[in-house]
N, C-alpha and C positions, 0 to 999 in steps of 0.2 A: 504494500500500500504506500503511496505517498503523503505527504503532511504540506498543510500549508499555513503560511503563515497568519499572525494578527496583529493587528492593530496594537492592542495592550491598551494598560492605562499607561501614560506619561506624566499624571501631576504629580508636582514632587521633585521632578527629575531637570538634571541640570542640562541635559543635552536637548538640542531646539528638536520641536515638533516634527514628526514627516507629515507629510501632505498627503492626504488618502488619494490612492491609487484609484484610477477608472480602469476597468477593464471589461472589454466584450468580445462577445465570443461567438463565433459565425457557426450557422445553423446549415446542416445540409440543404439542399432543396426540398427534400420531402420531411418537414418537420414533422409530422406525424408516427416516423420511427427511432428507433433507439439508434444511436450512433457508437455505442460502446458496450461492453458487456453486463448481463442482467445478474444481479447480486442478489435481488430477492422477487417475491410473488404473494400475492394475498388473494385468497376465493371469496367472492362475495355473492351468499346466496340470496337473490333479489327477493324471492318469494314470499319472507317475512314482511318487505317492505312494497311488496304491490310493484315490482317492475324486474327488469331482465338480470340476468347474471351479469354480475363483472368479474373479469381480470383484473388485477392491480400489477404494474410491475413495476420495481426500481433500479437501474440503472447507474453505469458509473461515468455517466454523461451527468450525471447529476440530478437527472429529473424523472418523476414517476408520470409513467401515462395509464388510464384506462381503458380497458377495450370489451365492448359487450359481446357477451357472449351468448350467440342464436343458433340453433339449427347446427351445431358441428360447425360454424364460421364464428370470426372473431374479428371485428369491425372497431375502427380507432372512433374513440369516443372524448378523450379530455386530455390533454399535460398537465401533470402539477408541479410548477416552476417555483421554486424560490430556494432550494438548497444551492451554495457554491460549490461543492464538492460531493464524492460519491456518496449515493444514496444505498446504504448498507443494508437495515432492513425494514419491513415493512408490518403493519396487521393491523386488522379491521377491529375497531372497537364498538360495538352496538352499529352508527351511521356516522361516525368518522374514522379516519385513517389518518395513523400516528407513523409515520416514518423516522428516520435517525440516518445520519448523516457525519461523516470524515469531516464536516466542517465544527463537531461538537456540539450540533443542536437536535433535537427533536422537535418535530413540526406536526401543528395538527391541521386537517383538512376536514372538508365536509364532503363524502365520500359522491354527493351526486352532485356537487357543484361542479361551474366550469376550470377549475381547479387555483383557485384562491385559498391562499394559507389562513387559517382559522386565530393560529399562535404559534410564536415559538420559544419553547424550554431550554433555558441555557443552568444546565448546573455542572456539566462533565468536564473535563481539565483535558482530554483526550478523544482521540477519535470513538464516536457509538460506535458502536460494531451490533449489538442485538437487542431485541424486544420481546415481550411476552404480554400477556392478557388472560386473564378469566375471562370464559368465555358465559360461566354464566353472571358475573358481576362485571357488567360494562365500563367501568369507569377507575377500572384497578389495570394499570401497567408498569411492568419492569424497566428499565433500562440498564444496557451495559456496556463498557467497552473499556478499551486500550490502557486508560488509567486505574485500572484495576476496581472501579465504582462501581455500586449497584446500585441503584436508588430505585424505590415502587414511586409510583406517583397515583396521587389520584384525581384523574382528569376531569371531573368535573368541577373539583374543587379548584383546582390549576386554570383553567377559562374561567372560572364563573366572577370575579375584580373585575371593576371597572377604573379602567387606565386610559390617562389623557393623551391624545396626541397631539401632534405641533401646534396642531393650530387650539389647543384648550379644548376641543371637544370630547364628550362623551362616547365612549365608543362603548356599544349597546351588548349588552349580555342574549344572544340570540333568547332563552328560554323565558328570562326578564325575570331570574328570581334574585335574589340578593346573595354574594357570595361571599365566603374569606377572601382576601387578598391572596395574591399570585405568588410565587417562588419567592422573588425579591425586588425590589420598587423598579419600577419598566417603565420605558417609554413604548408609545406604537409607533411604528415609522410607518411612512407612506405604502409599503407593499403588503401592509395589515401585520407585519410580524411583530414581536416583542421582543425588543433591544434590553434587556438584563443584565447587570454588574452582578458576577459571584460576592460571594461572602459578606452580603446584606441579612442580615435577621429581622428585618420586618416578613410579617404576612407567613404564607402555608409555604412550608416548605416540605419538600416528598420525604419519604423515611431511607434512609441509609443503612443500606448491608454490611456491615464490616467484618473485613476477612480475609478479602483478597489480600493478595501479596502482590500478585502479576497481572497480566492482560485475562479482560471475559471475552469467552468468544460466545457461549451459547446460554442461554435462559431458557426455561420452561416452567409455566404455571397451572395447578389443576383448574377446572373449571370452577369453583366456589372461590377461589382466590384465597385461599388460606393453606396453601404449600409452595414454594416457588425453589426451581432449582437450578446452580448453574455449575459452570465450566468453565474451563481455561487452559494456560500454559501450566499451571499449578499440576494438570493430570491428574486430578481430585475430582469428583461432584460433590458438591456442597448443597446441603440442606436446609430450609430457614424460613422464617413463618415469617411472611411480608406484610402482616398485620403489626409487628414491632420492629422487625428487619432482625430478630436475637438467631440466633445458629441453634439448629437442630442436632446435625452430624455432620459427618465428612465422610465419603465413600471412596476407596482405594480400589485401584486394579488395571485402569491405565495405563500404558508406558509412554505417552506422549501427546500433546494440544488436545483437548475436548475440545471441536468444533460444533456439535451439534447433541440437542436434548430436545425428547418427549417424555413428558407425564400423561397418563389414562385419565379418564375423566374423573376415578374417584382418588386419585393421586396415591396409588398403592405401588404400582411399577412404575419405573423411568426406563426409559431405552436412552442411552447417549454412542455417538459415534466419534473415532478420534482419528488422529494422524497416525496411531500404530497402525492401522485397517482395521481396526476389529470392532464390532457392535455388541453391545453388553447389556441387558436385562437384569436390572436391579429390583429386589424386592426390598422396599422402603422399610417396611415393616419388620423384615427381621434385620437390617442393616447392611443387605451381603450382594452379591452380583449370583446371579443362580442361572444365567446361561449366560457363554458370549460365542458369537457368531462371527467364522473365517468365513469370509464371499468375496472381499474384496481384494485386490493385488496391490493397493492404495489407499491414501488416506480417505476417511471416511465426512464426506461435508456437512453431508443433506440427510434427512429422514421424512419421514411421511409414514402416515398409521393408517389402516382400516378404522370406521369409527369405532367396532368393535374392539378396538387395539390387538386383533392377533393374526395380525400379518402385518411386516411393516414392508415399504419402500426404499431403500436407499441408494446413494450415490454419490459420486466423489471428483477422487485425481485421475481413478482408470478409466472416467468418461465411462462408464458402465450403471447403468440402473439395475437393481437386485430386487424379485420380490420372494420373500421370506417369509415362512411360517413359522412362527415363533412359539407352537409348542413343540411341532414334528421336526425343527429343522429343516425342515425339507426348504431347498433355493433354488433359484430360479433367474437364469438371463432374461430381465426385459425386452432389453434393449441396449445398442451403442450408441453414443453420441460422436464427432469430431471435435469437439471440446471438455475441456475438464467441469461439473455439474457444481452450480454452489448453492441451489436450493428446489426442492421440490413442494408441488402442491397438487394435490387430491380433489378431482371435482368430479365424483358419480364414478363413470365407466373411465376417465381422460386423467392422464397424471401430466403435470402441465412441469418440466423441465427449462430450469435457468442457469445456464451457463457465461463463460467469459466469453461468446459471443453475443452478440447484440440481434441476435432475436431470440422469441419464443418458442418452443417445441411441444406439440402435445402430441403422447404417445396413447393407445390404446391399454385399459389398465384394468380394466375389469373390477373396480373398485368394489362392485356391490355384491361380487360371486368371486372374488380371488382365484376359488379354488379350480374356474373355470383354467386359467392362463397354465397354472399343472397339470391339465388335462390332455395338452396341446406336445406333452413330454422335450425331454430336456432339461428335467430338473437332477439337482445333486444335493447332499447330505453335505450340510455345513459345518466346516471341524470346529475346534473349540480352540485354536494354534493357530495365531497370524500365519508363521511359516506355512501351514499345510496346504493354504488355498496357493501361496504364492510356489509351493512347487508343485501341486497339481498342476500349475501353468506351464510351470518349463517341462513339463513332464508331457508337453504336447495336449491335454486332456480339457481345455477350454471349454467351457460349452459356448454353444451356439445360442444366437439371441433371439426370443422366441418372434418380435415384431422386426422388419428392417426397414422403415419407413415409419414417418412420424404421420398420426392422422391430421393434422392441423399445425401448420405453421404460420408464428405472426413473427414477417422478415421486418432484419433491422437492416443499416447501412453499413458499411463496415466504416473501421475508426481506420483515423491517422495516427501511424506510427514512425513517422519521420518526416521531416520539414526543413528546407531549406531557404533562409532569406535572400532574395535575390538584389544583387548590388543598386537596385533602381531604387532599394526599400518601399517600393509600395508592391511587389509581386512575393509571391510564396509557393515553392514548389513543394506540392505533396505525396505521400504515397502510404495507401491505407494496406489493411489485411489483405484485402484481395489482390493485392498487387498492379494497383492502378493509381497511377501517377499522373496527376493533375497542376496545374497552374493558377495560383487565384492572384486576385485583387483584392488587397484586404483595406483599400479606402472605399471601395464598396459593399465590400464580402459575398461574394461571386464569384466562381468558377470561369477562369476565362478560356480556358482552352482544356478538355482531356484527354491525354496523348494515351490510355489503353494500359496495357500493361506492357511496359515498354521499362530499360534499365534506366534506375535513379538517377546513380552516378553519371552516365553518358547523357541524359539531358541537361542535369546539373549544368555540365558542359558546354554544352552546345549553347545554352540558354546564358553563360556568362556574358556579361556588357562589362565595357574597358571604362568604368564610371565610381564617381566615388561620391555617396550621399553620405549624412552622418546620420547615425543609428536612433531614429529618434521612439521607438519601441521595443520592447522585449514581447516571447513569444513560448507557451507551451502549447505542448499537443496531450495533455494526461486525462482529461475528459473525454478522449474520442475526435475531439474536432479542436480548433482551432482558439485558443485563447491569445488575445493581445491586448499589453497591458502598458500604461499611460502613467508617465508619472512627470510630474512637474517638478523645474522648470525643463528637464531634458528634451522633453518629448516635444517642445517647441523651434530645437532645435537645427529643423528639418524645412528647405526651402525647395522649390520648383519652380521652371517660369511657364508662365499662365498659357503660351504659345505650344508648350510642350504637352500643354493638356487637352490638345484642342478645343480651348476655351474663345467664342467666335467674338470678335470686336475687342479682345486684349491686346493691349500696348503693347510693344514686343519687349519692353525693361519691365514690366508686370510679373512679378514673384509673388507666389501664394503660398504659404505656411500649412504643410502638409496635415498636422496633427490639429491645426484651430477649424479647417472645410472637414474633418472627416469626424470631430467632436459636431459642430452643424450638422451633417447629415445623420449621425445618431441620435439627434438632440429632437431633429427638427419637431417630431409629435409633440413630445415637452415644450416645447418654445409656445409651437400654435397653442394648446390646450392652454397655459398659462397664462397665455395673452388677453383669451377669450376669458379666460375663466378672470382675469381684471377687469379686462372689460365689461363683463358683466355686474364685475361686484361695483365699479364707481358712478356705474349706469345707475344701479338700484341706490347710492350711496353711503356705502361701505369701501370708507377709505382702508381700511384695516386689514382686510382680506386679501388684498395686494401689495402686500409687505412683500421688499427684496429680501430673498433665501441668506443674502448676504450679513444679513443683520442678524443671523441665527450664529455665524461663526465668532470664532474667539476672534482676538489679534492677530493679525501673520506681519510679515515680514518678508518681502518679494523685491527681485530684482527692480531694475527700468521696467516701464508698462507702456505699449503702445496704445498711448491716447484716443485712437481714432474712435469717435462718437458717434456716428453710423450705425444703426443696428441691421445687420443680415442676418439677424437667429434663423430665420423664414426663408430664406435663400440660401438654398445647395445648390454648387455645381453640375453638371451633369458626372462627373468625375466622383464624386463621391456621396451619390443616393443611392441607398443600401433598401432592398427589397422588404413589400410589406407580405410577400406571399411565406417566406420562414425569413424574418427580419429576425437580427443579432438580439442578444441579450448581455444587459448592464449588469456589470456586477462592482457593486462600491464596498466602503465601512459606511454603518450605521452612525446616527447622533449619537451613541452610544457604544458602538465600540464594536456591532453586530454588523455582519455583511447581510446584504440579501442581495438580491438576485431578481431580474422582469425583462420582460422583451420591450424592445422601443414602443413597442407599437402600444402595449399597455399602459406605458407612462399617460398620467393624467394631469399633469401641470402643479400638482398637488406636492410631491416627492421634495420635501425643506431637507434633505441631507445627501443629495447631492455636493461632489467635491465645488469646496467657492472658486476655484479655479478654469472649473467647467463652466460654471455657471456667466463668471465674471468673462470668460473668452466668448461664448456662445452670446448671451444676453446685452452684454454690453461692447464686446469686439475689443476686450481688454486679453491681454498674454505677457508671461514675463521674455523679456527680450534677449534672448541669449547673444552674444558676439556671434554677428555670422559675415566677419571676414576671419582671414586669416594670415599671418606675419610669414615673407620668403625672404631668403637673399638671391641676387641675381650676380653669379659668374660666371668671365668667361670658360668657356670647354677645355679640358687640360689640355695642354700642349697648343691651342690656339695662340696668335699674336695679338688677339683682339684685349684691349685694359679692360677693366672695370670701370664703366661708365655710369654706374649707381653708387648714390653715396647714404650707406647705412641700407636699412631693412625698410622693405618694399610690404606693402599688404594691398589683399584682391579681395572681394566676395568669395566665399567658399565655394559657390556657382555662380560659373563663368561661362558666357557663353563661344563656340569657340571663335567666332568671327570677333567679339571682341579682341579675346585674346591676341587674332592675329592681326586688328589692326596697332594694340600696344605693341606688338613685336615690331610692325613694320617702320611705327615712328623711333623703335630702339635700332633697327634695321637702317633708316633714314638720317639717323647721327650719326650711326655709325659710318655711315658713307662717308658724310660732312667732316668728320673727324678723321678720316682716310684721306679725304680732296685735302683736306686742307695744310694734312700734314705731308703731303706730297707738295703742293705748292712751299710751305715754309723750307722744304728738305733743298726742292728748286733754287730757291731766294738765297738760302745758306751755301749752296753750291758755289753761285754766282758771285754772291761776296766774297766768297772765300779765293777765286779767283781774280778777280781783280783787285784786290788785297796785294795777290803775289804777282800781276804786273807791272804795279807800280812801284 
């Protein structure tokens, strides 16, 4: 996994503020699929609530999508946008869905909306990694991850505060009952989440599991919400009543990561699977493990139960699905995948497979009759010895997978796994999984040209230009696609002339500043909506409501500012407007010190914590003015007769254009001659004296 960084708190501290970062990140063409690979899966069975089945999936593109499920099809239905980083896991709580996220938040949503975050829980130090639920107490969830924390929360107590946002309003409790106060005192930002400072003791705060030592990777909760259990690097299951968070037991028998736990509905067995291979059946009740099961050749990720809990599902590193019967032993190949599995999910007859590629798989699973899929033969007697499954293998005696073909597939795009900035710095060569190598624009975010599957390197090449721009972005590919990221005053450092843009009726000395047109064509929804939304407020007479964003910031302290008073918030070049069909997504820090995450196209003119930077270049056509010449000295060529006709150090524009350059040469070209003529005329004149010197 990767880590990314924060913001922090700074008061206090001697060193000056940094400047929050803008960064957006270009969306394939078809926003509608995953662009990275699927980390987690939630089933949600509509029937309770009067409408269709959903899929939930999350992604390490960062965003969870919805997809209905009809008829054996599976039709895109919603994105839920606002985590910055991978979306770990997922599960349905009564009619929201509580996800967790590498960026250390948990997020809640409202499972039929068009996917607007509800809130987001900031208590973890570290990346979530997992979640649980009583399924029959909707409003009890676990959380766990990397910093070795377990906290239950309880969700309805956690939303039900009423917290102010920017503008002083009330932001409405949807149920409208009266609550405790939230984790710890919060602001709401613009994208509806809740920006929270740890180690506040005001308000509800969730109960805390203590114990861990190391990283959680796996939770499980019974149905009543009064057993919860987990896992880790520790190679332990740990036991503990989430109604105090106090330890029960500690369950030995691992040899390495617990990645994955179920509890039965009356919380009497656990199944956990780990990185040894092996899956283990523990009876809670007497303390002990009383079966474990070799099927895998690999570690062991994912689980999935019959509701009856006696047969489970699982699956892993060896890209294999196993169904297992867990009194007879008796196993059984599902199925193979070409990727390694990181979670499974049970819906009826379809076990719906999420792997590190970026689609969905659903296999044929016989969920309601198991014992039908051993009917079909090719099952084996699963030993009780990691080793035995794994030399049955070499031992040539594999079985064969009972399905080869998945019955429903929801495709994603494949991600990018290598990038190259090209010397123009506004192009970017890419090339994803599938070995297709593409060209963008990333002052648009658009695919300009894709050359197929064709060699990186050898385009690379081809594609080099004899040109030298300054670097006024940085650039990752760890979500799948494309992040670029803006930071002031660097990112201002970067000039073009307007002629070279094919911008029609530009001056040809016309220079336009790469990073303030393509902050405008990000902006532009922002800009209009804001505008409007002023104009409406002093229409009606409310001065108040069209406060500049600018007056929410602290002090800064910034270079020179170009003055110019003109506002084009509303005018993009043709050169850099960026599509509304899967338009980019912003991602900033919060007033508080919380990133979120929106697509332009969402912004609503509303968003007070926006960087002042962005705001102050876009709105007012203010930027900090970096030096964009630069200092040469000019001598003659070694071994030339030609002196040194400059005196001291010479400076240009960083871009030049060349005919300039070569008419400075010609009038260096033009002395030089002068300086030639004339020293040949004085050499003449000396000759001449010097001879009639010595006639007379």
């Amino acid at each position: 996994m990767h880590r990314v960084g924060s913001a922090g708190n700074t008061a206090g501290s001697t060193r000056p503020r940094k400047e929050k970062r803008f960064t957006y990140v270009l969306n394939d063409a078809d926003s509608k699929k995953h662009c990275a690979g699927i980390n987690c899966l939630a089933y949600l069975n509509g029937s309770a609530f009067s409408r269709s089945d959903y899929l939930f999936s999350g992604s390490r593109d960062g965003t969870l999508k919805r997809w209905e499920l009809n008829n054996g099809d599976a039709s895109f239905s919603a994105t839920f946008e606002s985590h910055v980083d991978w979306v770990n896991d997922a599960i349905i709580v009564g009619e929201k869905l509580v996800s967790c996220s590498s960026d250390t938040t948990l997020k809640v949503w409202n499972c039929f909306s068009e996917g607007a975050c509800t809130r987001t829980l900031r208590q973890h130090s570290d990346y979530v990694i997992c979640l649980a639920a009583a399924e029959k107490n909707s409003n009890i969830v676990a959380s766990g991850g990397l910093g070795g924390e377990v906290f239950i929360w309880d969700i309805d107590a956690a939303l039900a505060p009423v917290a102010k946002s920017v503008d002083a309003k009330e932001d409405e409790v949807p149920n409208g009952n009266s609550r405790p106060a939230l984790t710890t005192l919060c602001n709401v930002n613009s994208s509806s989440n809740i920006a929270s400072s740890n180690g506040q003791t005001h308000g509800y705060s969730p109960i805390t599991a203590k114990g861990h030592k190391d990283s959680v990777y796996a939770l499980a909760m019974n149905d009543t919400g009064n057993l919860l259990v987990s896992g880790g690097t520790e190679k332990v299951v740990r036991v503990w009543d989430p109604r105090t968070g106090s330890k029960k037991m500690k369950l030995r028998g691992h040899t390495d990561n617990i990645r994955t736990l179920l509890l039965d509905s009356t919380g009497r067995y656990c199944l956990s699977g780990s990185s040894d291979s092996m899956i283990r059946l523990w009876d809670l009740g007497q303390q002990r493990c009383v079966h474990s099961y070799a099927v895998h050749t690999d570690s062991v990720w994912a689980l999935a139960t019959t509701p009856s809990f006696g047969h489970v599902y699982s699956g892993g590193r060896d890209q294999s699905v196993y169904l297992t019967d867990l009194s007879t032993r008796e196993s059984v190949l599902l199925c193979t995948n070409e990727y390694p599995i990181l979670q499974l999910s049970l819906q009826d007859d379809t076990i719906w497979v999420a792997t590190t590629d970026s689609s969905v798989y659903g296999w044929p699973a016989e969920g309601r009759t198991p014992q039908k899929v051993f009917e079909k033969g090719g099952s084996f007697l699963a030993g009780n010895l990691s080793f035995s499954r794994a030399r049955a293998s070499l031992e040539g005696s594999a079985p064969v997978p009972v399905y080869k073909e998945p019955s429903i597939v929801i495709p994603g795009v494949p991600a990018i796994i290598q990038h190259e900035i090209m010397n123009n710095r506004r192009h970017v060569l890419t090339k994803d999984t599938a070995g297709s190598v593409k060209l963008w624009e990333i002052t648009r975010g658009a695919v300009v040209e894709d050359f197929g599957k064709v060699s990186f390197e050898d385009k690379k090449k081809e594609l080099f230009e004899m040109v030298s721009i300054p670097a006024w972005f940085t650039m990752d590919a760890r979500l799948g696609c494309l992040s670029v990221h803006l930071d002031t005053p660097q990112c201002f450092s970067s000039e073009i002339y307007a002629v070279d843009l094919n911008v029609s009726g530009a001056q040809e000395d016309l220079k336009i500043n790469l990073a303030q047109e393509t902050l405008r064509g990000l902006l532009v929804h922002w800009s209009k909506r804001k505008q409007k939304s002023s104009s409406h407020s002093l229409s009606n007479g409310d001065s108040s409501s069209g406060k500049d964003v600018l007056s929410k910031d602290t002090p800064r302290s910034r270079s020179e500012v170009d003055d110019g008073t003109e506002n084009h918030a509303t005018h993009v070049l043709p050169s850099f407007e960026f599509s509304t069909v899967s338009p980019p997504s912003i991602i900033t820090e919060g007033s508080s010190g919380g990133p979120w995450r929106k697509r332009i196209t969402d912004l609503d003119g509303t968003e007070g914590d926006l960087p002042w930077w962005c705001v102050d270049c876009v709105t007012h056509n203010r930027y900090p003015k970096e030096n964009t010449k630069c200092g040469f000295y000019l001598h003659p060529a070694e071994g030339s007769p030609a002196p040194n006709i400059t005196q001291g150090k010479l400076s240009a524009p960083r871009i030049l254009r060349i005919h300039k350059f070569t008419a400075y040469s010609m009038s260096l070209y033009r002395s030089l001659i002068m300086w030639l003529r004339n020293s040949f005329l004085i050499n003449r004149w000396m000759e001449a004296l010097t001879a009639h010197l010595l006639w007379d």
